[in-house]
ZATOR-569039 format. One line per field, with one value per residue: x, y, z of N, C-alpha, C, CB in turn; residue in three letters. Coordinates in pm, whole numbers, plus 50000, padded with zeros to 5 digits. Glycine has a CB too. Example, Ala and Ser with C-alpha at 12.3 -4.5 7.8 and 13.67 -1.06 7.14 Angstrom:
REM ZATOR-569039
n.east	c(51319,51285)
n.north	c(49431,49775)
n.up	c(50780,50708)
ca.east	c(51230,51367)
ca.north	c(49550,49894)
ca.up	c(50780,50714)
c.east	c(51320,51290)
c.north	c(49670,50003)
c.up	c(50780,50787)
cb.east	c(51131,51408)
cb.north	c(49553,49940)
cb.up	c(50905,50572)
rest	c(ALA,SER)
This chain:
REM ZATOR-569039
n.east	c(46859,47172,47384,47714,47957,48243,48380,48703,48867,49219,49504,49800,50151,50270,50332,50376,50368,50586,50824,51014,50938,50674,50498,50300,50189,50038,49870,49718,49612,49475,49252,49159,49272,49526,49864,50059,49941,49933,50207,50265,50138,50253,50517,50455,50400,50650,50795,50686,50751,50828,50732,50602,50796,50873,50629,50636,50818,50752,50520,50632,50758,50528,50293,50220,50383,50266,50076,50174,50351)
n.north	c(51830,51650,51574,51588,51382,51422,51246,51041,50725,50758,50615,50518,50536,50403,50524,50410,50132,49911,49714,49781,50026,50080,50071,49773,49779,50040,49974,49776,49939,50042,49828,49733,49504,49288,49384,49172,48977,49087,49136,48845,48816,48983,48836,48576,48647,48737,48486,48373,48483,48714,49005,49129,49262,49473,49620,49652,49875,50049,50148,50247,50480,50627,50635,50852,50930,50854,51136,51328,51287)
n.up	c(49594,49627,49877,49852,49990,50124,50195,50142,50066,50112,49931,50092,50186,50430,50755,50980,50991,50826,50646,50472,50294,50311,50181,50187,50374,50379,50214,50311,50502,50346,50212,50460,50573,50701,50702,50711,50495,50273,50219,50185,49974,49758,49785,49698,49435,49347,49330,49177,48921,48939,48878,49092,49232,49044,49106,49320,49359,49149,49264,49516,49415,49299,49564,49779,50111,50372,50519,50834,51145)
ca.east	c(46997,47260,47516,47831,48047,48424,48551,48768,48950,49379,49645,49938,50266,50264,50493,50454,50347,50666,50973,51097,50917,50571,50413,50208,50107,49963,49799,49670,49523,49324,49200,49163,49372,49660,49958,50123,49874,50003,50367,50263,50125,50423,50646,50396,50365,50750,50851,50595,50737,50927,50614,50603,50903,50833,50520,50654,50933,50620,50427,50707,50762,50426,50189,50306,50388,50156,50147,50213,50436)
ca.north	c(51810,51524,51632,51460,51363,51441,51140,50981,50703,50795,50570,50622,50467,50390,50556,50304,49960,49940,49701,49836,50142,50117,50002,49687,49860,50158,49906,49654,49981,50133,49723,49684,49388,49247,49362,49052,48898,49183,49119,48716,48798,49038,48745,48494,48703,48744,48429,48365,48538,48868,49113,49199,49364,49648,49698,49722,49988,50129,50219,50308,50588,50703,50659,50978,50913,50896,51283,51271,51392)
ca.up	c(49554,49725,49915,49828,50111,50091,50322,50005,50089,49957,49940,50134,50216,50577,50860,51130,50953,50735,50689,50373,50226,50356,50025,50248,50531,50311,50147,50428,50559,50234,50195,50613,50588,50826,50612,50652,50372,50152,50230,50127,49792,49725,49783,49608,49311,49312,49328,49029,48781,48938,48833,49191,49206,48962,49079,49427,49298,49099,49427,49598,49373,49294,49636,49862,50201,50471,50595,50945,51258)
c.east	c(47071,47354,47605,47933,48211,48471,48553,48848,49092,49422,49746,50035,50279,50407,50546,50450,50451,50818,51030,51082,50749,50422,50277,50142,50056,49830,49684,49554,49390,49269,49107,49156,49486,49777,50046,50070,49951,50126,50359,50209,50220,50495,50598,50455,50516,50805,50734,50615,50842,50847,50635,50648,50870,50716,50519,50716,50866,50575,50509,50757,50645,50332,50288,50307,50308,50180,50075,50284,50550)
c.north	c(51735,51606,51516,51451,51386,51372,50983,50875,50684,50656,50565,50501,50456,50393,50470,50168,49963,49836,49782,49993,50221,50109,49892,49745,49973,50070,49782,49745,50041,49966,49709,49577,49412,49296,49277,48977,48972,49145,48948,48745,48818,48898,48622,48524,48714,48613,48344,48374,48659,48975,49206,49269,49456,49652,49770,49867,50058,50286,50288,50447,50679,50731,50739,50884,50949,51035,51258,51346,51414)
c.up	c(49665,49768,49921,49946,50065,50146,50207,50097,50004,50031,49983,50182,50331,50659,50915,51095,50832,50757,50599,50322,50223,50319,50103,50346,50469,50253,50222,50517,50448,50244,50342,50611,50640,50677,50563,50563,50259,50102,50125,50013,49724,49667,49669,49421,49291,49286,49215,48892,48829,48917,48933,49250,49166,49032,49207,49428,49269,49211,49495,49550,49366,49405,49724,49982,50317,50567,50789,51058,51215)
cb.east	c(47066,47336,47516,47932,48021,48509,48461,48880,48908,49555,49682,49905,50369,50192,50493,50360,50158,50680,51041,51079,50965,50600,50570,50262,50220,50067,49900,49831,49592,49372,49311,49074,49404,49674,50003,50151,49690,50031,50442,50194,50039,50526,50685,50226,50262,50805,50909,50518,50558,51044,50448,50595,50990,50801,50390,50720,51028,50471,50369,50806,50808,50368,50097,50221,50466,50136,50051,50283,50464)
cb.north	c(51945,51377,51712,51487,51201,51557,51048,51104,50640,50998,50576,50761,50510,50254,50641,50305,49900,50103,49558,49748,50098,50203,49861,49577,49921,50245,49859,49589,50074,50230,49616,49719,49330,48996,49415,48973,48912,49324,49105,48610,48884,49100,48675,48526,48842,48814,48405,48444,48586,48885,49061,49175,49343,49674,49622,49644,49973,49989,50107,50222,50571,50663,50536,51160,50930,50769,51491,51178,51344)
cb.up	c(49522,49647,50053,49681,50175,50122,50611,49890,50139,49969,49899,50288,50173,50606,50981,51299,50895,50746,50688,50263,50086,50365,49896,50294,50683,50173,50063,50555,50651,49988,50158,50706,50479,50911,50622,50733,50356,50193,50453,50197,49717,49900,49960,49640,49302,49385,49454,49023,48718,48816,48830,49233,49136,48758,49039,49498,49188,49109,49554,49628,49277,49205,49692,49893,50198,50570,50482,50907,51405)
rest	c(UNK,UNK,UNK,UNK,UNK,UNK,UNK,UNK,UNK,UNK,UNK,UNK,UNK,UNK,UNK,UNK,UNK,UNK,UNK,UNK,UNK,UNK,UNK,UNK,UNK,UNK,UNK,UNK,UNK,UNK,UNK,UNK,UNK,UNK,UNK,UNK,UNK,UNK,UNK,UNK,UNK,UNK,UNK,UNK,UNK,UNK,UNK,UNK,UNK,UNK,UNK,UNK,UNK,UNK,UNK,UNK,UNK,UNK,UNK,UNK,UNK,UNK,UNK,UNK,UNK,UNK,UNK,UNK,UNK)
């Protein structure tokens, strides 16, 4: 029988990599990408169409906050 490992990687909203809400830098670290690529899609994808918006707002509601000090 396998033993299943428990090291999950979560999601989280980031304390210290953060201008606005923490959304890129949560995200730059579950990928391990520079968050400033993140931040440039964001803006890409917003200035595209606007999508990026809600989905930022989205995240910002639903991924918890990185637990912390």
């Amino acid at each position: 029988m396998k033993q299943i490992s428990k090291s999950c990687k979560k999601l989280w909203r980031s304390r210290t990599d953060r201008k606005i809400a923490g959304v890129c830098g949560g995200l730059g670290d579950y990928f391990q990408v520079d968050s400033l690529w993140i931040r440039l899609i964001f803006v890409l994808f917003f200035l595209a169409g606007g999508a990026a918006f809600l989905v930022y707002l989205v995240m910002w509601l639903l991924v918890p906050l990185e637990p912390g000090k």
